[in-house]
C-alpha positions in Angstrom: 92.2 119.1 97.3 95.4 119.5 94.8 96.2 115.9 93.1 99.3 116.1 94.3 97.8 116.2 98.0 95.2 113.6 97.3 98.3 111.2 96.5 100.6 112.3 99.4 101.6 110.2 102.2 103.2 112.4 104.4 102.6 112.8 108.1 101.4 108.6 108.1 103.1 105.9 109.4 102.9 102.8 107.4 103.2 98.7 109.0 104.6 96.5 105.6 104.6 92.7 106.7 106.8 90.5 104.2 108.4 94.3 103.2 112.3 92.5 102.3 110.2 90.1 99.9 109.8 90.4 95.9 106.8 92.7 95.5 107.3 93.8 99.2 110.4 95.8 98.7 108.1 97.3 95.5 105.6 98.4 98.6 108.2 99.6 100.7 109.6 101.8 97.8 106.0 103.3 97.2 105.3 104.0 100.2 108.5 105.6 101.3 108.5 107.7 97.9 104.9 109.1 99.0 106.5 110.6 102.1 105.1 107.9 104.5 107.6 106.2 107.5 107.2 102.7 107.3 107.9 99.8 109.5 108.7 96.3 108.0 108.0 93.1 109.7 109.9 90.2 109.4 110.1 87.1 111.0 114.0 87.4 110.1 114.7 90.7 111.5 118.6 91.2 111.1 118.2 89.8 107.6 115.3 92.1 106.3 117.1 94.7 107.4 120.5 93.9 105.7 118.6 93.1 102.6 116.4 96.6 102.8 119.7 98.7 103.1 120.8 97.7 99.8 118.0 99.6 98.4 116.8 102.0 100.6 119.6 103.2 102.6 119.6 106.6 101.7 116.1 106.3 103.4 115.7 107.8 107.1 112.4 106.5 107.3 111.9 103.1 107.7 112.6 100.7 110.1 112.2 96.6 110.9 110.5 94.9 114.1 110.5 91.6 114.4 106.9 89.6 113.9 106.6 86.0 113.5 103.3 84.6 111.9 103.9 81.4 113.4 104.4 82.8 116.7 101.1 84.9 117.9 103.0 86.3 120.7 105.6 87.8 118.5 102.7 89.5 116.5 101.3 91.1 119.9 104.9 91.9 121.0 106.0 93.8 117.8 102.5 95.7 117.5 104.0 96.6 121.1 107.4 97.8 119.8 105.6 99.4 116.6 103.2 101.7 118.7 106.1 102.7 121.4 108.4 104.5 118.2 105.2 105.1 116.1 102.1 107.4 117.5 100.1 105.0 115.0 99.3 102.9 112.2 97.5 104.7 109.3 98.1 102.3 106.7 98.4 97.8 106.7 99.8 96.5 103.9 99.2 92.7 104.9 101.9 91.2 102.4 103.7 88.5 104.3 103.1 85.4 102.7 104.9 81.6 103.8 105.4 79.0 101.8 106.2 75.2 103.5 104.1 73.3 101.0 106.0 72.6 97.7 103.4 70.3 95.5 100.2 69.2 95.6 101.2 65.7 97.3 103.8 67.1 99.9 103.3 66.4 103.1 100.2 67.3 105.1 102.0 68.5 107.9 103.2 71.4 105.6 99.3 72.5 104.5 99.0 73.0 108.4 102.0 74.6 109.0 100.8 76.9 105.9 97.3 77.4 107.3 99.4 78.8 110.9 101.3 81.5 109.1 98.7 82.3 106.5 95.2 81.9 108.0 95.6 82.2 111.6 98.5 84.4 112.3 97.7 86.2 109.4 94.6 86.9 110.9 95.3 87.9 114.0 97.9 90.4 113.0 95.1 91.6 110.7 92.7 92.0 113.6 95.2 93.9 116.0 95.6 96.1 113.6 92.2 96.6 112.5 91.9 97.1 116.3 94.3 100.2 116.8 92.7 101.5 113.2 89.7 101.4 115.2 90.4 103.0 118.3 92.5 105.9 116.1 89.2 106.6 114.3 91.1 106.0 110.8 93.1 103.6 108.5 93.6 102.2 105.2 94.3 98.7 105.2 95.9 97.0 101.7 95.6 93.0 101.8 97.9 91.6 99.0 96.4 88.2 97.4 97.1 87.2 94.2 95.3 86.3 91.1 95.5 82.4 91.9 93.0 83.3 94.8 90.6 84.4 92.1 91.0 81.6 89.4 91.9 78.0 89.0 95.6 77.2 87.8 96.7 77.6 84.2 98.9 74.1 83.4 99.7 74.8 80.1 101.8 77.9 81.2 104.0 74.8 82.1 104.6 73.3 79.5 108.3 72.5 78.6 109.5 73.3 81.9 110.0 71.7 85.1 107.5 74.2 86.8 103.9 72.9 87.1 103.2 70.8 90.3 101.5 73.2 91.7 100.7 73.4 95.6 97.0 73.8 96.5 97.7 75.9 99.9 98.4 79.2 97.8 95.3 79.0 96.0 93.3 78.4 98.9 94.2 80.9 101.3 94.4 83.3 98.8 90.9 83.1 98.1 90.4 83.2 101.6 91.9 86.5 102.3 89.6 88.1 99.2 86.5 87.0 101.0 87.9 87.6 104.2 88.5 91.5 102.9 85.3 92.2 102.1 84.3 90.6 106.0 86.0 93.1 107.4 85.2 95.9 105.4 81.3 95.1 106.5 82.4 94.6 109.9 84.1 97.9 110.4 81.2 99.9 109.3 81.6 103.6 110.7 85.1 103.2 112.2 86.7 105.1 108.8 88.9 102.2 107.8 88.9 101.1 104.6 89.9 97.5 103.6 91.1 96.7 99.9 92.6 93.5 98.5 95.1 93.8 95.2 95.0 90.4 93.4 98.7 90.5 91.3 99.5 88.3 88.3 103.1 87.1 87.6 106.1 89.0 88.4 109.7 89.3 86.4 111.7 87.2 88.3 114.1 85.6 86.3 111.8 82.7 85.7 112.6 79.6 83.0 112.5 81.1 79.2 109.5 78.4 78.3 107.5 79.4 81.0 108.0 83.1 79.9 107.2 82.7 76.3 104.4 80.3 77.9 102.8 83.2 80.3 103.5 85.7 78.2 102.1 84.9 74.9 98.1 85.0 77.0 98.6 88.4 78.7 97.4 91.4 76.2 100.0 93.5 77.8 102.6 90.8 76.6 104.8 90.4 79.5 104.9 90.0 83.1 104.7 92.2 86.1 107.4 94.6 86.8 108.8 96.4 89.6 106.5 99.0 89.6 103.4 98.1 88.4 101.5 97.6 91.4 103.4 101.0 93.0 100.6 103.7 92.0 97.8 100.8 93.4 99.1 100.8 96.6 99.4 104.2 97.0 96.1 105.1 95.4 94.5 102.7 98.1 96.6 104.3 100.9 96.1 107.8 100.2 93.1 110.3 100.2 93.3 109.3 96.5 91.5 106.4 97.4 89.0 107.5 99.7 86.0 106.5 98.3 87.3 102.7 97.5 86.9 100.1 100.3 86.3 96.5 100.3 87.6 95.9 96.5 89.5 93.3 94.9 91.8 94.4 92.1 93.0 92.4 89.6 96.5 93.2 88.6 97.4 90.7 85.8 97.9 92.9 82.5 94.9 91.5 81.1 95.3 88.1 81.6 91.9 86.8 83.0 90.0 89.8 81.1 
């Protein structure tokens, strides 16, 4: 097959959760640029969709359903809505990501609430759509962690700033969904789905000058993510490019933790 086959997306139909987000809209913009029509969930829908149009409007593509994390009948509703405008999902980016718990002393209440959106109802969306994969006889699915799922925090990136009071929640269902990756890619032996995980490092946004010159000075690559560093990963892993890789972890961090 050409290279420029083995990387196309055209003809799939892609499910984004989280796609209005920072590195979402990054996935989005890959995905559509391969040639796939994606579908972005949001528990917001009206505002993921004003905030996609901004940069994606010349797009016929791509559309938003409304899913809800918290809410596991939402998540069964919207596969609902998904499948009646789609024929199918070939490709999961499981991206949405919550964030209730602020530091590592905030209340309890907000580590559960945490746990709901990013265990449970992360979970379950995972499996419905593992599911349809299934019953389709194909699918690449793309979990998006991060590199605080695979290591233990780095205080003195903090230093000078008022940054640092880190919330344990993030870490830990981060490493989670790594473990829970490679699960799933054992459990769906023979059913042609492939399961990968991308681990990402920092991304440009704006963040406090110390912290920066902080970050920066341990990455080999000497700066942070950008907007679209982790674009060829995702659609390697979608593609036929990626065939042959299932139930990885990739560490995106510029050489960071090398």
């Amino acid at each position: 097959m050409h290279i420029k086959e083995l990387f196309s997306l055209e003809g799939k139909y892609a499910l984004v959760t989280g796609g209005a987000g920072n590195y979402g809209k990054c996935i989005v913009e890959a995905l559509l640029e391969a040639g796939a029509q994606v579908v972005v969930s949001s528990r917001n829908a009206s505002k993921a969709e004003a905030e996609l149009n901004r940069y994606f409007s010349t797009y016929r593509t791509w559309c938003v359903v409304e899913m809800d994390q918290e809410d596991l009948t939402s998540l069964e509703r919207g596969m609902h809505d998904i499948l009646s405008f789609f024929p199918k999902i070939d490709i999961f980016v499981n991206n949405a990501v919550s964030r209730p718990m602020r530091s590592y002393a905030d209340d309890i209440a907000h580590f559960q609430q945490s746990m709901e959106v990013n265990a449970t109802g992360m979970f379950y969306l995972l499996r419905l759509v593992a599911e349809h994969m299934g019953r389709m006889g194909s699918g690449s699915v793309i979990n998006i962690a991060s590199m605080m799922g695979m290591k233990g925090p780095d205080y003195s990136n903090y230093i000078g700033t008022s940054m640092g009071d880190l919330p344990p929640d993030y870490f830990f269902h981060n490493a989670g969904l790594i473990n829970l990756n490679r699960f799933m890619a054992k459990k769906y032996v023979g059913k042609n789905i492939r399961f990968n995980c991308i681990s990402p490092g920092g991304l440009w946004n704006n963040q406090d000058e110390r912290f920066l010159d902080n970050y920066c000075a341990k990455v080999p690559l000497g700066r942070l993510a950008n907007k679209d560093d982790i674009k060829g990963l995702i659609v390697l892993l979608a593609s036929a490019a990626g065939a042959y890789i299932n139930g990885e972890n990739i560490l995106m961090d510029g050489g960071l933790n090398a």
